[in-house]
N, C-alpha and C positions, 0 to 999 in steps of 0.2 A: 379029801380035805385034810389038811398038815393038822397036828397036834395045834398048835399056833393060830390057825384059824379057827378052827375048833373049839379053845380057848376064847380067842377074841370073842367070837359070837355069842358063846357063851356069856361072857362079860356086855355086851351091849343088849341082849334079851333081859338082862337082871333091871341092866338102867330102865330098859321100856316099859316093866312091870312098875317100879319104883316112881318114875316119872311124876306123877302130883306131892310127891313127897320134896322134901327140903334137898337142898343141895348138899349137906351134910350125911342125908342119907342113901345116898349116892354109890356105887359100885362103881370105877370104873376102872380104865385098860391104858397103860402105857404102851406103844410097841416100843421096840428098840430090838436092835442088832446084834448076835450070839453074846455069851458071857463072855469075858475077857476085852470084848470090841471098848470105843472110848461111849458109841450109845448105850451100849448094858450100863459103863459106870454111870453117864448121866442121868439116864430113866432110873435106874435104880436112887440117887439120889433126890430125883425131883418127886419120886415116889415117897419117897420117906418126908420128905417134907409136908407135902400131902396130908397125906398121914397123919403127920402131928397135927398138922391144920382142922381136921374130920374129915376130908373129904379120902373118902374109902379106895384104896387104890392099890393094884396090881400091873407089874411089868410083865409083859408077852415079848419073848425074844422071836426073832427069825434071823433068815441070813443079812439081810439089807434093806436097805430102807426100798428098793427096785420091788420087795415083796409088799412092804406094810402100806407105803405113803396111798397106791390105787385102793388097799383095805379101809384104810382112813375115808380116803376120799368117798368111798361107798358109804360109809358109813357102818363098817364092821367093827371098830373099836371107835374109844375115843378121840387118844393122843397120841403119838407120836415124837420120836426124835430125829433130827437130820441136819445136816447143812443147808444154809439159805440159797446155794446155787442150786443142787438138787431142787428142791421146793420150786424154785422158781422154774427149772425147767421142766419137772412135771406141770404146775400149773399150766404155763404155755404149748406145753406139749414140744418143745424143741428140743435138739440133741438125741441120746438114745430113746427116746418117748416116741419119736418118728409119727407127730402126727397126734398122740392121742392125751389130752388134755386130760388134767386131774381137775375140776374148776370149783368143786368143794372146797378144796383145801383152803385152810383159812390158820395165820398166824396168831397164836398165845403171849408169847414173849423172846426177844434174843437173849444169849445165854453169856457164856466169854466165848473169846476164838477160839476156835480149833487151831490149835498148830501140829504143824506136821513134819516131817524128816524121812528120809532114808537112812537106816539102823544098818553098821556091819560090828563086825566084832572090834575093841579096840583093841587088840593087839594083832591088826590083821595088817597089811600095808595098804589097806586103803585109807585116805585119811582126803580125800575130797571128792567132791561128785567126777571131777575129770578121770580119776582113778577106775572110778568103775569099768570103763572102755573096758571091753570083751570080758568083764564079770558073770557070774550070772547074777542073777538080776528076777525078783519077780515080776510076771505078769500076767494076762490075760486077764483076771481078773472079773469070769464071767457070769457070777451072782451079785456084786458090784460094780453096775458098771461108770459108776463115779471118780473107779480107783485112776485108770488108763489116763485120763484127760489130767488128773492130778500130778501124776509121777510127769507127765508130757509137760506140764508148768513149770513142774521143780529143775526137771532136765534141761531146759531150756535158758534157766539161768547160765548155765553152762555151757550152751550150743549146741547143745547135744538133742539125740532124738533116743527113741526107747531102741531102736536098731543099731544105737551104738554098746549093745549089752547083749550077754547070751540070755535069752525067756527062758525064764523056769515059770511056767504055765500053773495058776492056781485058780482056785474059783472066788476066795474074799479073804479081805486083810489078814483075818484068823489061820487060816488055812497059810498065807505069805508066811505069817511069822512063825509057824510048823515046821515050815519046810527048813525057815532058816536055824531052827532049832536041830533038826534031822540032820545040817549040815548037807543038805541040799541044796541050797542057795546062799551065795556072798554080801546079800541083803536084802532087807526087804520095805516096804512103807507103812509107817503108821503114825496114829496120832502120840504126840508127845504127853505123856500120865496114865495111858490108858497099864489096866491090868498085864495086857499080853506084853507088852512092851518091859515095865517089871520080871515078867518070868520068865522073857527072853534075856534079860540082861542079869538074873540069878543062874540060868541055865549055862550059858556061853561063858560066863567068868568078867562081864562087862561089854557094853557096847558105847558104840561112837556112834553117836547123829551128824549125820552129814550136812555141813550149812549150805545155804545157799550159794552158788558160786561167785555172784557179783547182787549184791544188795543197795543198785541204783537205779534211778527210776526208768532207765532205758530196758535192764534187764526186768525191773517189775511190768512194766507192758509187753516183753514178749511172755513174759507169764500169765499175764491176764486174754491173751491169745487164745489159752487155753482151758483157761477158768477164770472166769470175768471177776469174781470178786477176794481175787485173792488181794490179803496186801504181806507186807513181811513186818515182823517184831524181832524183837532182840532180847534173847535170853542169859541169862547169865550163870556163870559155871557153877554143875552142882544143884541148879535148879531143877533139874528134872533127869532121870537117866538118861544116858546117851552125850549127858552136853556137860563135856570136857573142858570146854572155854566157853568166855562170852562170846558169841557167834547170833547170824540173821539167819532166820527160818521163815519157811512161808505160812500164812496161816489165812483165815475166811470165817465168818459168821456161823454161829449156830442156831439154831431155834429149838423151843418145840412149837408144834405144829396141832391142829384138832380138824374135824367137818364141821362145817356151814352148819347143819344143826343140830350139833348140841347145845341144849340150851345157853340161855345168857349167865345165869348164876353157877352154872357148874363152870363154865370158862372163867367166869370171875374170882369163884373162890380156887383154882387153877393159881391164875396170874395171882391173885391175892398169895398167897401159900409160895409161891417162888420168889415176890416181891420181900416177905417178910421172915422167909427161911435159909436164908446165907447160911448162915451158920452150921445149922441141920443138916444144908444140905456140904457144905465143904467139913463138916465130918465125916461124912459118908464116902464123899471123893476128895482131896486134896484141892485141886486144879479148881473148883466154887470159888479157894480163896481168892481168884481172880474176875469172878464175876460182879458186876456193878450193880445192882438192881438198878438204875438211876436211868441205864442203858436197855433197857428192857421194849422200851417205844423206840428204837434204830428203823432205819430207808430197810422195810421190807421187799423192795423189788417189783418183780409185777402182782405180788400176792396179797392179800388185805389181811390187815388183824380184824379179828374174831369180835364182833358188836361187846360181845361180856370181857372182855381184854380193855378194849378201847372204855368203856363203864370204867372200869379199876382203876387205867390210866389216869382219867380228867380225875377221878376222885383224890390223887395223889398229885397231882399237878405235873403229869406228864405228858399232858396233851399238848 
């Protein structure tokens, strides 16, 4: 058993002991994705907001949500962080899940989008996705396997496929942007605010996000070919490392996520605590200051929000 499991378990025998107590007094377990990833900043945020709320709260990292989202669903920890496609297709069990359903899982609230880019150096000559052609290029991507379908969307803006690039083979985001620090690779993927993204672009002397190549709706449907709930935003220069001009990027839903049963009030005072922690929590990470609480009840997909979620909602009039 990982350190991470170990932990979790930990954290969900404390709740089982505590269980007739108040939701207040409560222990519970974020997972999320290595430090540096954009889940560590989220969960580490949502955690602290938490926090302030009372409800007693610790982040458990591992590699990917491919580890936590089946722990969840067991009911090994609490919560959870992820994308709304992942989610979904654990639930359904489609894509790399081949079959086997997560059907616990059960949605708390949506977050802001994830946006996303391929990072090279800006003083390199790359300066568009067409450029990359016989780069190298990360991939594999085999403790993530969210990341392949991703890069295969954003590629496709462009016409391109991941075989139009040399693989530099990694196992997760973390590890991509190593290598591109190692000067192993000509780029790599990742979410735009996250930590690692920062100390790639203090390490190398600057980076450039690569926009999407065609930001029309012809080219966003062969993107959602490949990840159904992508759409694109537009960011503006300066706004985030990497993005040199105002330029379109892809982006997709975030949640977090819990099991079927934990109770109603611990999920409540959850969404309660995110609903009324903006602030709290876009101290702790930047990128909050784009989150809406107002959006919090979005089309979750094939997955349902959590009975104590849906409570908080109608109570705020977002049913």
């Amino acid at each position: 058993m990982t350190r991470f499991f170990k932990a979790a378990a930990f954290a969900a025998a404390t709740v089982a002991m505590v269980a007739a107590g108040s939701a207040q007094a409560q222990n519970v377990g974020i997972a999320t994705s290595n430090p540096g990833s954009l889940f560590h900043n989220i969960g580490t945020a949502v955690a602290n907001a938490a926090n302030e709320a009372g409800l007693n709260t610790t982040i458990q990292p591992a590699t990917s949500p491919n580890q936590f989202i089946p722990f969840v669903n067991s009911g090994g920890i609490e919560f959870g962080v992820a994308n709304l496609q992942e989610v979904n297709y654990a639930v359904s069990g489609e894509a790399w899940w081949n079959g086997v359903k997560n059907p616990n899982i059960r949605v708390v609230g949506m977050l802001m989008p994830l946006k996303e880019a391929i990072f090279v150096r800006a003083d390199s000559d790359i300066k568009t996705l067409a450029d990359l052609k016989g780069k190298r290029m990360t991939d594999g991507y085999t403790a993530q396997n969210t990341i392949l379908p991703q890069l295969d969307a954003v590629y496709a803006t462009a016409d391109m496929t991941r075989a139009d690039m040399t693989p530099v083979n990694v196992t997760s985001v973390v590890a991509g942007a190593q290598a591109f620090m190692a000067n192993d690779a000509d780029g790599f993927i990742f979410a735009h605010g996250a930590g690692k993204v920062r100390e790639a672009d203090a390490s190398v002397g600057g980076l450039r996000a690569l926009p999407v190549a065609d930001d029309s709706d012809e080219a966003l449907a062969k993107a959602r070919k490949h990840w159904p709930t992508a759409f694109f935003v537009k960011m503006k220069a300066g706004s985030s490392p990497g993005v040199l001009e105002d330029a379109t990027y892809i982006a997709f839903p975030q949640v977090i996520f819990t099991h079927a049963g934990v109770p109603d009030d611990v999920v409540y005072q959850m969404a309660k605590a995110m609903y009324e922690g903006k602030d709290v929590m876009a101290k702790t990470f930047k990128p909050f200051n784009a989150f809406n609480p107002k959006d919090m009840k979005g089309d979750p997909g094939v997955a349902e929000f959590h009975p104590g979620a849906l409570k908080f909602f109608k109570e705020v009039g977002l049913d």
